[in-house]
N, C-alpha and C positions, 0 to 999 in steps of 0.2 A: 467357399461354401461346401457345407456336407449334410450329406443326405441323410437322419437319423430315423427311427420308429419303423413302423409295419400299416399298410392297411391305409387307413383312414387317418393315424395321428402319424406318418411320415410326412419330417416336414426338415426343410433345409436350415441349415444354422451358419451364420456366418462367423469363420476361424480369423479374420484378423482385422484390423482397426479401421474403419470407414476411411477411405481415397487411399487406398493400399491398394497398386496394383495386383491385378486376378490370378497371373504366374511368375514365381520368385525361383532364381536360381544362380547359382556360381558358374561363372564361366572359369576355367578347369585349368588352359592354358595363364590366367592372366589373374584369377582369385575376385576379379571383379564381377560385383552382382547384376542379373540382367534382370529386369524386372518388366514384365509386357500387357499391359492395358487390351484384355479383348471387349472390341465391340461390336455391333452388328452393325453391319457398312449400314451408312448413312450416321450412325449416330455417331456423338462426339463425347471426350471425359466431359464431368463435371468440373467445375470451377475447384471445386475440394482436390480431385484427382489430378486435374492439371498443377494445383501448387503441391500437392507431392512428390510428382513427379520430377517436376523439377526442381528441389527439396535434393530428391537420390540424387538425379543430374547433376547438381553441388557437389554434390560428393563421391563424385567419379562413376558411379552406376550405369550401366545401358540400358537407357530406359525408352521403349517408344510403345505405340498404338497399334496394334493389330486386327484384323475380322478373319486372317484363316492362317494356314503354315506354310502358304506360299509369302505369305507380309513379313511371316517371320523368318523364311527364308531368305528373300531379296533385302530385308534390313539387313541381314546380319550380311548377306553378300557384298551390300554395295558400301557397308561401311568396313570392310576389313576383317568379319570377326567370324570363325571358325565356325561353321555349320554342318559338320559331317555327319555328326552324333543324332541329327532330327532323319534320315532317312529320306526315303519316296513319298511318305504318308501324302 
């Protein structure tokens, strides 16, 4: 999503295709895409989201669910995959 206009006509536009995860990146070491579903604890993907996800997951992608950057720290900890680069945030 992105935040376009001023005033009273800003309004958020959505940049890529429904059940596309929220943040898309290369992971640096290995060329493979990481791709991270945020939600707000309690909630869950969509049925759309969920078959895209694991869609990527097919095709080699790290793909999982998050609600802050601690999730997205302990994924990436407890599976293997370099987390130096996200900091203390």
């Amino acid at each position: 999503m992105l935040a376009v206009g001023e005033g009273k006509y800003r309004r958020m536009v959505r940049m890529g295709k429904a059940g596309m995860p929220d943040i898309l990146g290369v992971q640096k070491n290995t060329g493979k895409l990481v791709a991270i579903e945020v939600k707000r604890t309690g909630n869950k993907p969509t049925m759309l989201q969920e078959q895209t996800m694991n869609e990527l997951r097919n095709y080699g992608a790290i793909v999982f669910v998050a609600t802050s950057i601690d999730d997205v720290k302990t994924y990436l900890k407890d599976n293997n995959h370099p987390s130096d680069r996200l900091g203390d945030a």
